[in-house]
PDB file of N, CA, C, O and CB in Angstrom:
ATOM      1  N   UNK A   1     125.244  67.186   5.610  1.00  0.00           N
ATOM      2  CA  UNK A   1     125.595  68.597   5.788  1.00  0.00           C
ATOM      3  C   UNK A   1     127.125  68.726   5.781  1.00  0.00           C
ATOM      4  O   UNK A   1     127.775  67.954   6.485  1.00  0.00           O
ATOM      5  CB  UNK A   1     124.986  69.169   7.124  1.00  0.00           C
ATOM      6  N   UNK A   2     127.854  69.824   4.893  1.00  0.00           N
ATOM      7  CA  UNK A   2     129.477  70.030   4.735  1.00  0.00           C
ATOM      8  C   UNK A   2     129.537  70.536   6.317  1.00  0.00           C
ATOM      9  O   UNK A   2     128.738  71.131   7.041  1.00  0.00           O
ATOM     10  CB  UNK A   2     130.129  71.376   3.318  1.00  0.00           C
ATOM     11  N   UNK A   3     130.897  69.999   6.498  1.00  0.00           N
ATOM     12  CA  UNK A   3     131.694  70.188   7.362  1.00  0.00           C
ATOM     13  C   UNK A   3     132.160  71.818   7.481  1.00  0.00           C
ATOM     14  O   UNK A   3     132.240  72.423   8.550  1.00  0.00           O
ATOM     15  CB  UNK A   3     132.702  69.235   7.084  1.00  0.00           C
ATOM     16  N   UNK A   4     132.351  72.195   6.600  1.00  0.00           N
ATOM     17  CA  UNK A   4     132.918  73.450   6.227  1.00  0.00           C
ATOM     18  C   UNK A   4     132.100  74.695   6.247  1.00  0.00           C
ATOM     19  O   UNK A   4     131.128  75.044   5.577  1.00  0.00           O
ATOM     20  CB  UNK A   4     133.398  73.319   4.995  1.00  0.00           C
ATOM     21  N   UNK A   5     132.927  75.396   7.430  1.00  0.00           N
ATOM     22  CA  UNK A   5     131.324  76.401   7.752  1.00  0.00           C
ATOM     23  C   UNK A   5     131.637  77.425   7.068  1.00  0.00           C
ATOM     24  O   UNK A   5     130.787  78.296   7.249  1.00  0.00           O
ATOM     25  CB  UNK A   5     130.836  76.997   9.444  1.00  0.00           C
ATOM     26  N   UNK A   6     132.923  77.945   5.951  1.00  0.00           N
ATOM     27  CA  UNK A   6     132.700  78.812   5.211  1.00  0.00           C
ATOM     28  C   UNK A   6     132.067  78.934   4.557  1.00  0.00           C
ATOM     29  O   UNK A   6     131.671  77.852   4.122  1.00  0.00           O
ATOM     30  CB  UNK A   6     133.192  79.051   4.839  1.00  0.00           C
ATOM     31  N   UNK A   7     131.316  80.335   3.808  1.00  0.00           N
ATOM     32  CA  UNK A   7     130.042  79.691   3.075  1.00  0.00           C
ATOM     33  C   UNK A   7     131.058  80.487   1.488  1.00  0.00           C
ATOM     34  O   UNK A   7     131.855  81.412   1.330  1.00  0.00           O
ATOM     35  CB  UNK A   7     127.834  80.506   3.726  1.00  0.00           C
ATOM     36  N   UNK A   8     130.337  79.353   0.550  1.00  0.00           N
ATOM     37  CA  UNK A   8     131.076  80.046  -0.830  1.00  0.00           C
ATOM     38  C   UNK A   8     130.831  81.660  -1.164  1.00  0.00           C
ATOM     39  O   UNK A   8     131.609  82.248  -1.915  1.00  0.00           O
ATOM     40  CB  UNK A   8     130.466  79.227  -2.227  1.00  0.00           C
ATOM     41  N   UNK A   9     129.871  82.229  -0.648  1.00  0.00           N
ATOM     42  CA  UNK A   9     130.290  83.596  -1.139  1.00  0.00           C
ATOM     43  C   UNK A   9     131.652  84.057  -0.096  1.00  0.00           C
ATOM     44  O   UNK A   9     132.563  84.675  -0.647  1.00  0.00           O
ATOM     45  CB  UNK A   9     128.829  84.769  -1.011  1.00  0.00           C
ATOM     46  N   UNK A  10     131.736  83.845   0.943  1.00  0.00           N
ATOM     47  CA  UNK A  10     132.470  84.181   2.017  1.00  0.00           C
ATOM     48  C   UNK A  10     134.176  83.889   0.906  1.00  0.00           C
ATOM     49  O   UNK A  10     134.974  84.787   0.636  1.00  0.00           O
ATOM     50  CB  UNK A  10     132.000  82.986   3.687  1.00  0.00           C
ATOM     51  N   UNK A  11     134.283  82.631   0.536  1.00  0.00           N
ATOM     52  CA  UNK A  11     135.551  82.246  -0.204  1.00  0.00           C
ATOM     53  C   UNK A  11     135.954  82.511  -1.804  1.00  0.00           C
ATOM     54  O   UNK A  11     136.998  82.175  -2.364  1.00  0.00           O
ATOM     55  CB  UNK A  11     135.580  80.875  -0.045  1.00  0.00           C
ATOM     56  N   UNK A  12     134.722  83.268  -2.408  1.00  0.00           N
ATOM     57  CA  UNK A  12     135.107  83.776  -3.388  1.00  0.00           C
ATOM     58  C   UNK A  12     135.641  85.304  -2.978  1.00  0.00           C
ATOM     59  O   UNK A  12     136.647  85.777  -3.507  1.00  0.00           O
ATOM     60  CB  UNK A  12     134.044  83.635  -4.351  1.00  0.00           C
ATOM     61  N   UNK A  13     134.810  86.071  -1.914  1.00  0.00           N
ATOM     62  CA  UNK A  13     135.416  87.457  -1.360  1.00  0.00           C
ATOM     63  C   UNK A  13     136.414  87.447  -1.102  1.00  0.00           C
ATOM     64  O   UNK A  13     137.069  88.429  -1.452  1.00  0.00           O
ATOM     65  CB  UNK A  13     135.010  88.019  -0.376  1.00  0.00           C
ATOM     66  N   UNK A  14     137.086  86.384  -0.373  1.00  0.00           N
ATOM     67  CA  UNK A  14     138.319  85.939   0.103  1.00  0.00           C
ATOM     68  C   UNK A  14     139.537  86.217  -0.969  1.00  0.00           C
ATOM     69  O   UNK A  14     140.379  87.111  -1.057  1.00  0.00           O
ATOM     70  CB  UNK A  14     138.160  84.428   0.438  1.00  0.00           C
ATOM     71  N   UNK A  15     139.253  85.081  -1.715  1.00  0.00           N
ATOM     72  CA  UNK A  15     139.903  85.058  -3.285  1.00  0.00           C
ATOM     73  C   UNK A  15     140.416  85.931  -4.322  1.00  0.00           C
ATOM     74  O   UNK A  15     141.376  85.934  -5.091  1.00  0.00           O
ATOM     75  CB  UNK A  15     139.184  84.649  -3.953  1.00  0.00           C
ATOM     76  N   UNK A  16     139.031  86.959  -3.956  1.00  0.00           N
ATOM     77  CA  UNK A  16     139.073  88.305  -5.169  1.00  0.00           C
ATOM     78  C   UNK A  16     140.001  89.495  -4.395  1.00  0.00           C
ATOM     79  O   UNK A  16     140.479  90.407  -5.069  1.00  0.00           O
ATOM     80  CB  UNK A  16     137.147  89.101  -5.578  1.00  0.00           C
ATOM     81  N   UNK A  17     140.226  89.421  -2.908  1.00  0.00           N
ATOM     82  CA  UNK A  17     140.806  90.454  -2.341  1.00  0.00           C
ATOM     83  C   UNK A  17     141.898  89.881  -2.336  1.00  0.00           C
ATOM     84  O   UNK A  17     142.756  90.738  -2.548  1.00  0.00           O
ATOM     85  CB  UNK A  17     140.353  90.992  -1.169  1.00  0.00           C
ATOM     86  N   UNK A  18     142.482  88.598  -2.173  1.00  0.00           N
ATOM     87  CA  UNK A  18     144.087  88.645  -2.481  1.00  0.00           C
ATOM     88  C   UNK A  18     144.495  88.745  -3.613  1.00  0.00           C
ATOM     89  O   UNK A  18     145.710  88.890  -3.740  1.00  0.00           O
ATOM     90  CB  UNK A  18     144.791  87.632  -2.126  1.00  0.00           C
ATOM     91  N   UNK A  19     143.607  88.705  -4.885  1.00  0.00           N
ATOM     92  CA  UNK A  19     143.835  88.695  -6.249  1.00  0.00           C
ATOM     93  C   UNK A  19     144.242  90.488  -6.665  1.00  0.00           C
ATOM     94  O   UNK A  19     144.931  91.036  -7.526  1.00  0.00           O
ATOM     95  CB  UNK A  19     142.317  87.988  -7.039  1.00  0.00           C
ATOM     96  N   UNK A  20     143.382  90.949  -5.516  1.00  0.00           N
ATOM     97  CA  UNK A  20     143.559  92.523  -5.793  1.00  0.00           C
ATOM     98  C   UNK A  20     144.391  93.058  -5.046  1.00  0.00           C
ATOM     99  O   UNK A  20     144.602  94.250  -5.271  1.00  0.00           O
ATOM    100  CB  UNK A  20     142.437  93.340  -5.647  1.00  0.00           C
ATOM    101  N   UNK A  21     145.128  92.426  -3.948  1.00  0.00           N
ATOM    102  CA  UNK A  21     146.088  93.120  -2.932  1.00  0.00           C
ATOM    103  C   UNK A  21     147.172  91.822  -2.581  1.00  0.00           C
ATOM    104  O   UNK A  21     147.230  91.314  -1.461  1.00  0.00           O
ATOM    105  CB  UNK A  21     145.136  93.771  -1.380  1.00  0.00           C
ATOM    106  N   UNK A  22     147.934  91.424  -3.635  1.00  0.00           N
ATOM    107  CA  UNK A  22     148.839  90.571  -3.796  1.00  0.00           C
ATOM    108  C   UNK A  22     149.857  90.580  -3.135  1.00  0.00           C
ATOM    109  O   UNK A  22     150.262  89.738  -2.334  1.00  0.00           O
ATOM    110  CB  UNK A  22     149.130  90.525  -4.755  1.00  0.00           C
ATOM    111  N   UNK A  23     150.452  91.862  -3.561  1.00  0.00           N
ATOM    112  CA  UNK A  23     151.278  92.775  -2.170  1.00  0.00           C
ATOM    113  C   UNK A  23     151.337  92.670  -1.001  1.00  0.00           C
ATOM    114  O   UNK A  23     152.324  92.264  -0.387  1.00  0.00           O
ATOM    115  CB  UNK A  23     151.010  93.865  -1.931  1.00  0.00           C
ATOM    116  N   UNK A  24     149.987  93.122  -0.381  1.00  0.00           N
ATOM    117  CA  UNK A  24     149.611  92.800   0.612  1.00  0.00           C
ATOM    118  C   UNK A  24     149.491  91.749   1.453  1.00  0.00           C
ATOM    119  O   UNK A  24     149.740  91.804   2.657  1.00  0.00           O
ATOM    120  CB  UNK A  24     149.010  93.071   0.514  1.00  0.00           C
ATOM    121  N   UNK A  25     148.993  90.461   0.663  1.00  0.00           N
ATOM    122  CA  UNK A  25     148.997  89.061   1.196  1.00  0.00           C
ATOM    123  C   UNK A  25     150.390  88.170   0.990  1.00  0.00           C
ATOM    124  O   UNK A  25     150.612  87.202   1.717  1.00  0.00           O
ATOM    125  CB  UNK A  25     147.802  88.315   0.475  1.00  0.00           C
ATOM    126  N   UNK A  26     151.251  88.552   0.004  1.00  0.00           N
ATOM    127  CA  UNK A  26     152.391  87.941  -0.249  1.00  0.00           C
ATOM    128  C   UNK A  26     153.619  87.821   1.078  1.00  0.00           C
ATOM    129  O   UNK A  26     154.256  86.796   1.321  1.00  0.00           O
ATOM    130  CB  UNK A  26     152.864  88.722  -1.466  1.00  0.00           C
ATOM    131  N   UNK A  27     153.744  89.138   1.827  1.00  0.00           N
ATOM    132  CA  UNK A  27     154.545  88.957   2.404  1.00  0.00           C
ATOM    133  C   UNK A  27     154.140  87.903   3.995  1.00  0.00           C
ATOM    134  O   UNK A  27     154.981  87.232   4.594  1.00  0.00           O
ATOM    135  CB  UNK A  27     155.031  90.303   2.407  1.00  0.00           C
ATOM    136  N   UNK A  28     152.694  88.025   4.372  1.00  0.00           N
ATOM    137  CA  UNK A  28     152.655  87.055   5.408  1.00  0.00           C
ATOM    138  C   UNK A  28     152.848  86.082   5.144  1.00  0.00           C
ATOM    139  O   UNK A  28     153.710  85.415   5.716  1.00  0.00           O
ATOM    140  CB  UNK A  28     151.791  86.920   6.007  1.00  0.00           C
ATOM    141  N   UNK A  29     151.937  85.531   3.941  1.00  0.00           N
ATOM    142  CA  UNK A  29     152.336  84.105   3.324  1.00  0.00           C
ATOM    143  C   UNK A  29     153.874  83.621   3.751  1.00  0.00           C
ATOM    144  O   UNK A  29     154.200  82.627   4.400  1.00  0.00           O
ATOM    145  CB  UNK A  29     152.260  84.209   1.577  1.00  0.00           C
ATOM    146  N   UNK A  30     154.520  84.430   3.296  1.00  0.00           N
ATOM    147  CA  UNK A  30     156.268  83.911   3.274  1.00  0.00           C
ATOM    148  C   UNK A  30     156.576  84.125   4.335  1.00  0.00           C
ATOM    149  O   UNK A  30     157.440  83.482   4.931  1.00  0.00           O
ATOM    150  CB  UNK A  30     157.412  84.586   2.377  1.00  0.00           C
ATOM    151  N   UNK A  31     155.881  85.158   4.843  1.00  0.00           N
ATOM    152  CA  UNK A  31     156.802  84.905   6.890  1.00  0.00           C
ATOM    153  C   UNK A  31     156.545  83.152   7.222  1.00  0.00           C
ATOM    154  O   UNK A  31     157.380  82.336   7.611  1.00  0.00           O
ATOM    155  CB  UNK A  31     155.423  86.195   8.852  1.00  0.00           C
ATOM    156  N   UNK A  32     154.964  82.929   6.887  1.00  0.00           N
ATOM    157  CA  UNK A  32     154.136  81.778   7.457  1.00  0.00           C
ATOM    158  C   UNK A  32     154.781  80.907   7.017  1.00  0.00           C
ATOM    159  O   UNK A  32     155.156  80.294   8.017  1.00  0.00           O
ATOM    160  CB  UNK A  32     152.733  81.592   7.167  1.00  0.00           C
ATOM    161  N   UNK A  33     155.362  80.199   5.757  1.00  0.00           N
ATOM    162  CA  UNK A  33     156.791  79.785   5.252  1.00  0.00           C
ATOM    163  C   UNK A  33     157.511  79.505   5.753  1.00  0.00           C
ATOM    164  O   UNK A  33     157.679  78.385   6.233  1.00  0.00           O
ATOM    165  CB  UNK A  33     157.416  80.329   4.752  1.00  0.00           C
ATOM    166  N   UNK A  34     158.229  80.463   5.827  1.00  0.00           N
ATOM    167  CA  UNK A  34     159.433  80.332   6.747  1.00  0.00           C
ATOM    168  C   UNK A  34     159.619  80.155   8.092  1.00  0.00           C
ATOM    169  O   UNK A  34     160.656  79.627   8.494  1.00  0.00           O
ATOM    170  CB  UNK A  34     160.023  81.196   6.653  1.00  0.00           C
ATOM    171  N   UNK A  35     158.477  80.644   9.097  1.00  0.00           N
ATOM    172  CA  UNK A  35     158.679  79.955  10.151  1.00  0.00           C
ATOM    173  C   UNK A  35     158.302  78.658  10.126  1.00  0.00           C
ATOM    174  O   UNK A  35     158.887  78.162  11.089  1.00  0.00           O
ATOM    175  CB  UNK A  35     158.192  80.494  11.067  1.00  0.00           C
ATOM    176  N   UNK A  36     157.982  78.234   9.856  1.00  0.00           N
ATOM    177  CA  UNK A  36     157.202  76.775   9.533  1.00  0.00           C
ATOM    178  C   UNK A  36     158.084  76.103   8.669  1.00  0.00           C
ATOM    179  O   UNK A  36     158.097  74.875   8.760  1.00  0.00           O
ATOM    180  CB  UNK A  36     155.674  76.869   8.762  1.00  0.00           C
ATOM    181  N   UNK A  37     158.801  76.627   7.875  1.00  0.00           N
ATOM    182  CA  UNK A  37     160.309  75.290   7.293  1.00  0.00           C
ATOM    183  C   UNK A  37     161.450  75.550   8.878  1.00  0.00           C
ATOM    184  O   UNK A  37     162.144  74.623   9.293  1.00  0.00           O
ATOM    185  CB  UNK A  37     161.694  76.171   4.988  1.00  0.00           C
ATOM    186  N   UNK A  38     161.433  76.783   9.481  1.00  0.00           N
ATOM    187  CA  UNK A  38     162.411  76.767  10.463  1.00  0.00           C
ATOM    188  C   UNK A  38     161.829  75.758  11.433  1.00  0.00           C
ATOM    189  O   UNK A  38     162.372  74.671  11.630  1.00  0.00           O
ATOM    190  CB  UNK A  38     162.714  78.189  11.077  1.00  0.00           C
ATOM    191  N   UNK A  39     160.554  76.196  12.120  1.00  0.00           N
ATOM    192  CA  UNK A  39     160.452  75.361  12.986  1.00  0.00           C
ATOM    193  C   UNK A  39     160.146  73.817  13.079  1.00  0.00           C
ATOM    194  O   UNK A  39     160.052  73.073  14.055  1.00  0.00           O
ATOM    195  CB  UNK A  39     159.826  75.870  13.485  1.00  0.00           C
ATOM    196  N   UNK A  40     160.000  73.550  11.458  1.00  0.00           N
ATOM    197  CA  UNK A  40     159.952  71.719  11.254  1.00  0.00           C
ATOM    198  C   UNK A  40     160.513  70.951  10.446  1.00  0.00           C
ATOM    199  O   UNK A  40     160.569  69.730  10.587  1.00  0.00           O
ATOM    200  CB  UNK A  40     158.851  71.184  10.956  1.00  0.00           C
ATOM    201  N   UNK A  41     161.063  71.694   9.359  1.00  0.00           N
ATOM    202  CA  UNK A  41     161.905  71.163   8.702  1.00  0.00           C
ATOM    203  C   UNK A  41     163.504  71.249   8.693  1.00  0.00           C
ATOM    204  O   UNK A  41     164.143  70.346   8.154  1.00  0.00           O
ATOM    205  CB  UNK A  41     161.482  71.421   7.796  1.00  0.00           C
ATOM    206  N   UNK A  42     164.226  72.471   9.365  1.00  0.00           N
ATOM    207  CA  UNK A  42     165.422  72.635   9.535  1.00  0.00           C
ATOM    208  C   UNK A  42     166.562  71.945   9.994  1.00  0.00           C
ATOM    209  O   UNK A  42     166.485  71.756  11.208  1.00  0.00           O
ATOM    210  CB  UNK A  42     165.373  73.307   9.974  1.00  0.00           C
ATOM    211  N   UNK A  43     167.466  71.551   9.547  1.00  0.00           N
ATOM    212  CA  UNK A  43     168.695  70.762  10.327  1.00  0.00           C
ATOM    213  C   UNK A  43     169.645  71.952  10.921  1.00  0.00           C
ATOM    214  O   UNK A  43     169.503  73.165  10.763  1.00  0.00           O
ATOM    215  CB  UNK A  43     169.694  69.663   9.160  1.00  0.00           C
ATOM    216  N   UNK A  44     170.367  71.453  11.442  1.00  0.00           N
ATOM    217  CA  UNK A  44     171.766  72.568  11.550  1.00  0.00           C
ATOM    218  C   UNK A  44     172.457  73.237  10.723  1.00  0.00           C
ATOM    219  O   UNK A  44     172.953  74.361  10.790  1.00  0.00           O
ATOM    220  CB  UNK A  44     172.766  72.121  11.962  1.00  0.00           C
ATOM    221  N   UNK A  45     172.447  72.240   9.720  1.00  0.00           N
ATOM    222  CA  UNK A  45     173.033  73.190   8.641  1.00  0.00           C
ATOM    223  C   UNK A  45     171.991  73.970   8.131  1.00  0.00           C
ATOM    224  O   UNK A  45     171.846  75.090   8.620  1.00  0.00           O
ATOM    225  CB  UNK A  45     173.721  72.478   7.462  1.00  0.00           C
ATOM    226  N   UNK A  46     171.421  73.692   7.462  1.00  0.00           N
ATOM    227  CA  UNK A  46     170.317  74.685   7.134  1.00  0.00           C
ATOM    228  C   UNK A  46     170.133  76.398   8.281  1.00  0.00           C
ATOM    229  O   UNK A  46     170.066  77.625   8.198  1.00  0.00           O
ATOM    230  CB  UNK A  46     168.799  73.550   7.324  1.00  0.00           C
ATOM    231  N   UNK A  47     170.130  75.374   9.146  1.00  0.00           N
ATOM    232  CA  UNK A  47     169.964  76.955  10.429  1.00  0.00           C
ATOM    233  C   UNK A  47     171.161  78.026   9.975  1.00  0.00           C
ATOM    234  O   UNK A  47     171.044  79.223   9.713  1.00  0.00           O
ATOM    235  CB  UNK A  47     170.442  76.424  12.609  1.00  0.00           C
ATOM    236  N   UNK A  48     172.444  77.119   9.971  1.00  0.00           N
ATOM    237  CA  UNK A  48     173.829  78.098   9.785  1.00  0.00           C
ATOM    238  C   UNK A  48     173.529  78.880   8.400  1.00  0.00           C
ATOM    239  O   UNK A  48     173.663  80.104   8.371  1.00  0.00           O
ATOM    240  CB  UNK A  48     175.483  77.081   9.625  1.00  0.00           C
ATOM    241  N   UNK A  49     173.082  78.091   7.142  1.00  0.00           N
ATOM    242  CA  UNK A  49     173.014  78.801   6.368  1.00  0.00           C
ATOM    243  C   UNK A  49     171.893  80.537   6.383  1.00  0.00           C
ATOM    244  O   UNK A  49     172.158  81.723   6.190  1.00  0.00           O
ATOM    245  CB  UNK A  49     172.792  77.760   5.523  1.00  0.00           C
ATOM    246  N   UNK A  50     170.835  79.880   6.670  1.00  0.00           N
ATOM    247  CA  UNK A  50     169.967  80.804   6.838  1.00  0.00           C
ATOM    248  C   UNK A  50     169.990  81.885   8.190  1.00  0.00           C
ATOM    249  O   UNK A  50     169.206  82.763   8.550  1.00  0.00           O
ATOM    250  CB  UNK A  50     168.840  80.059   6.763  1.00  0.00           C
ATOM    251  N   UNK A  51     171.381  81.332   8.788  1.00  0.00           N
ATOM    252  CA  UNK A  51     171.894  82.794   9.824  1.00  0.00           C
ATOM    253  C   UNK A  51     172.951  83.734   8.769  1.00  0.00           C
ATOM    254  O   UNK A  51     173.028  84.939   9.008  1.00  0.00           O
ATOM    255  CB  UNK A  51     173.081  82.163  11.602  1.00  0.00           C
ATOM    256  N   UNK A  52     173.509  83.334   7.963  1.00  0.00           N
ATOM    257  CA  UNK A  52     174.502  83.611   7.259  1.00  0.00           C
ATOM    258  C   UNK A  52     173.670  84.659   6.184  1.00  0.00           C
ATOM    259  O   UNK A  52     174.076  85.803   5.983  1.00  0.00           O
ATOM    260  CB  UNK A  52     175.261  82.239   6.700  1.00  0.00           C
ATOM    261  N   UNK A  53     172.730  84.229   5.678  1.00  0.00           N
ATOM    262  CA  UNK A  53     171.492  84.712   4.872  1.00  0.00           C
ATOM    263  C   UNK A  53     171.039  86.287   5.295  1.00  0.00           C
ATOM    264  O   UNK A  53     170.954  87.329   4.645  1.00  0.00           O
ATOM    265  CB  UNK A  53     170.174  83.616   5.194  1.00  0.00           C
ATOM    266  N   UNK A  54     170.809  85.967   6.599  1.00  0.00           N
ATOM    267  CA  UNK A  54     170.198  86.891   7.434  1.00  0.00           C
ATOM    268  C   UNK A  54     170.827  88.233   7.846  1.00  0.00           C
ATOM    269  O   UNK A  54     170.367  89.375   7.832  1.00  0.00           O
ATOM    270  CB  UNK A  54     169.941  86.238   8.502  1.00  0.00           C
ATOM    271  N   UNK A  55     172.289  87.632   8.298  1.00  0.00           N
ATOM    272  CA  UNK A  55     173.320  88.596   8.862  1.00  0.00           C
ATOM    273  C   UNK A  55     173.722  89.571   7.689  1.00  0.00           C
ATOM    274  O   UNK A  55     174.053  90.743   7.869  1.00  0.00           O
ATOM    275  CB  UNK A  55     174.667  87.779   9.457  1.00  0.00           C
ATOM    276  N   UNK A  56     173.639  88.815   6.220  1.00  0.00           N
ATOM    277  CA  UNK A  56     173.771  89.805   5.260  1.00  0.00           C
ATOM    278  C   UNK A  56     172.559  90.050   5.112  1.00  0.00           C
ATOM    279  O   UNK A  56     172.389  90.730   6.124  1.00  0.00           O
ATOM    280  CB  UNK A  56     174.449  89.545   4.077  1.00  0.00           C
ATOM    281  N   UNK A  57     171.625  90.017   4.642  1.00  0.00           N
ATOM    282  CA  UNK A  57     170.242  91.040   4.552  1.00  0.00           C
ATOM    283  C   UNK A  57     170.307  92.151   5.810  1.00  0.00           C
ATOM    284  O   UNK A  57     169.987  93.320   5.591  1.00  0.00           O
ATOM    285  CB  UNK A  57     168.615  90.011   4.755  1.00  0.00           C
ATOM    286  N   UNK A  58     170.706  91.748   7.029  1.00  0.00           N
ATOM    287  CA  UNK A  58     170.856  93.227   8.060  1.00  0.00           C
ATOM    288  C   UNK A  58     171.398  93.984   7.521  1.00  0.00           C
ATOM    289  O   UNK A  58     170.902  95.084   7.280  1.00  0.00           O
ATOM    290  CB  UNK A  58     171.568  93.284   9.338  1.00  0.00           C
ATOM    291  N   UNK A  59     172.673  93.613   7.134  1.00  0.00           N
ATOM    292  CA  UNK A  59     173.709  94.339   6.717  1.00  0.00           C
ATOM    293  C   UNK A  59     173.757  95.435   5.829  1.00  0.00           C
ATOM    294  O   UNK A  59     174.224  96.574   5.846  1.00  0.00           O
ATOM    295  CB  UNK A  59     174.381  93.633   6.318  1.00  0.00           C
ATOM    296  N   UNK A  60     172.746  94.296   4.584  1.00  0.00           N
ATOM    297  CA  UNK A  60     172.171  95.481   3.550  1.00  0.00           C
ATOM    298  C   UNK A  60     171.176  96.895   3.951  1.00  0.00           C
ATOM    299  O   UNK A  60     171.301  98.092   3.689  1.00  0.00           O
ATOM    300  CB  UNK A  60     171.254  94.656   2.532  1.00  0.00           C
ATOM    301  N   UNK A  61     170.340  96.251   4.571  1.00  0.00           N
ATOM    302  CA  UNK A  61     169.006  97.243   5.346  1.00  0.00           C
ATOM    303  C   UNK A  61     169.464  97.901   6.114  1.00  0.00           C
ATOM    304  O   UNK A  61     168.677  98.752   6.530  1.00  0.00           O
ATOM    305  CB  UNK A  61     167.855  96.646   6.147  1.00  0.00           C
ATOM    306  N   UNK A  62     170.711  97.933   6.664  1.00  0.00           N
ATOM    307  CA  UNK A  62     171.392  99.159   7.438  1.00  0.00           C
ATOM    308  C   UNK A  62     172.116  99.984   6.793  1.00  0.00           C
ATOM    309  O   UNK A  62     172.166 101.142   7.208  1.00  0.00           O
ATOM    310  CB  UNK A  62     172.222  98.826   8.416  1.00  0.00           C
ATOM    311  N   UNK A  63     172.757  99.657   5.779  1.00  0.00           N
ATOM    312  CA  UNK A  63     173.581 100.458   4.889  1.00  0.00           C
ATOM    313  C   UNK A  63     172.176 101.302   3.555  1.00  0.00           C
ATOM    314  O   UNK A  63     172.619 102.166   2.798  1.00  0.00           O
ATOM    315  CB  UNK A  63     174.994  99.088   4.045  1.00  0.00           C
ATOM    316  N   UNK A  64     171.437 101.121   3.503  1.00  0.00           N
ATOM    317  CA  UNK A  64     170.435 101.948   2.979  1.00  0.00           C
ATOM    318  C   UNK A  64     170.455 103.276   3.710  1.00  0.00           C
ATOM    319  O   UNK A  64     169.653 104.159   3.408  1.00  0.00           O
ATOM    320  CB  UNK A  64     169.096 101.279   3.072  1.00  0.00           C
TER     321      UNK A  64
END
């Protein structure tokens, strides 16, 4: 017996709704990303850069 208690119709539904709302699923994906290179892959430098990154993206989104 699979381990895996999703059942295949369950993971093709899955499939076809991010295929149709890309948008939608794209941006958690990349939060999930990025916290996850911050919280395990990052050095110091990396951190500085990606504060530097950041402070200008505010910057921009406020001046809109």
């Amino acid at each position: 017996m699979p381990d895996n208690k999703t059942s295949e119709a369950q993971k093709r539904a899955t499939q076809a709704y991010r295929e149709k709302n890309r948008d939608k699923t794209r941006k958690p994906s990349a939060k999930s990303s990025a916290k996850t290179y911050i919280n395990k892959y990052c050095c110091l430098d990396d951190l500085a850069e990606l504060k530097e990154i950041i402070a200008a993206r505010e910057q921009e989104l406020k001046s809109e």
